[in-house]
N, C-alpha and C positions, 0 to 999 in steps of 0.2 A: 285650728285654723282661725286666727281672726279676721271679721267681717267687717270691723271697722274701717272706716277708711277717712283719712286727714287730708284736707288740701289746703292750700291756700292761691289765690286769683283776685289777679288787680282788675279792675273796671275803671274806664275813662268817665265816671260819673260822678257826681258829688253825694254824699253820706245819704241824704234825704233822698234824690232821686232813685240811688241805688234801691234805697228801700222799699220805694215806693214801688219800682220794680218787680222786687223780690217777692214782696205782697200779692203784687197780680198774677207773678208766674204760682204761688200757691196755688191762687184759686184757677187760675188755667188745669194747673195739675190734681186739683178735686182736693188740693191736701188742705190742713186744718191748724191755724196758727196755737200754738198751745200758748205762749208768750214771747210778747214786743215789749221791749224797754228802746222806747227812741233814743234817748237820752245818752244810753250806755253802749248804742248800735249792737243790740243781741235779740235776734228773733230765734224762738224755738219752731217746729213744724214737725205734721204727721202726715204721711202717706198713705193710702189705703192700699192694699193689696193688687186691686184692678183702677189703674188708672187710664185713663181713657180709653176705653176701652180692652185696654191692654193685661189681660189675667199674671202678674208676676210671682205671685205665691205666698209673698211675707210683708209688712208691713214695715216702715221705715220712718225712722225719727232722725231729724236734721237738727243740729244745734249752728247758728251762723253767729260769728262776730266780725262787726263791722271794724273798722281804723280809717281815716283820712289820712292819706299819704299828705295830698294839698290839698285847695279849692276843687280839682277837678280831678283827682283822682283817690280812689278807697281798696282797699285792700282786705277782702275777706276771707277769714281763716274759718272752714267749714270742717263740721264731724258729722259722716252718716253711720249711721247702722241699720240692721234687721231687730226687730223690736216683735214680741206674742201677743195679743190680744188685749191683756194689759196691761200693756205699753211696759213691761223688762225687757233687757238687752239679752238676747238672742246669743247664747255662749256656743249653741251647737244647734247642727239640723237647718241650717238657714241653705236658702236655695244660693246658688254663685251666682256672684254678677246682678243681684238685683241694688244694690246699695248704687253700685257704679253706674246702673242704668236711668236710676232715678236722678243722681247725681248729674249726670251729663243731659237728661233732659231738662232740668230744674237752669242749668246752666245756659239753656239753649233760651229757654223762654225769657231768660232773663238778657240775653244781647239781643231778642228781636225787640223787646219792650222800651230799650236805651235806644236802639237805632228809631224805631217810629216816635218816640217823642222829639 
């Protein structure tokens, strides 16, 4: 069963703000930037197992690339997975639904971050 999961999602933002976003919804979510290339819009990120509180089981590495559709709109192509302690990809025994969860919370922090700016 693979745990990976592919997305991709437009944001009404520009390259830099998105990013800037992206950055704060890490650290909203306790995660840990492993590597930012501004330049190339590609942030790497780790997740801790219990995020806010929240005990999920597995730990979770994000790879995001950014693209500018226009000025004001960017188009990110995301990969999550479940990832072991040191930091290998998770081929078996990983809990369901935690990639997705972190996924769609990571998501959330990042449209309230665009809306209050």
């Amino acid at each position: 069963m693979p745990y990976t999961i592919e997305e991709e999602k437009t944001f009404q933002a520009s390259s830099a703000d998105l990013q800037k976003a992206m950055l704060g919804a890490v650290k909203g979510l306790e995660g840990e930037v492993l590597k930012h290339d501004t330049e190339a819009g590609r942030i790497e990120v780790k997740f801790p197992k219990t995020i806010l509180g929240n005990v999920l089981g597995d730990r979770t590495q994000m790879e995001l690339n950014l693209e500018s559709t226009s000025a004001t709109e960017t188009k990110v192509a995301l990969k999550i997975y479940p990832i072991n302690p040191v930091g290998q990809v998770l081929q078996f025994g990983a809990r369901k639904g935690v990639p997705r969860k972190v996924m769609t919370w990571f998501f959330a922090h990042i449209e309230h971050r665009l809306k209050s700016e």
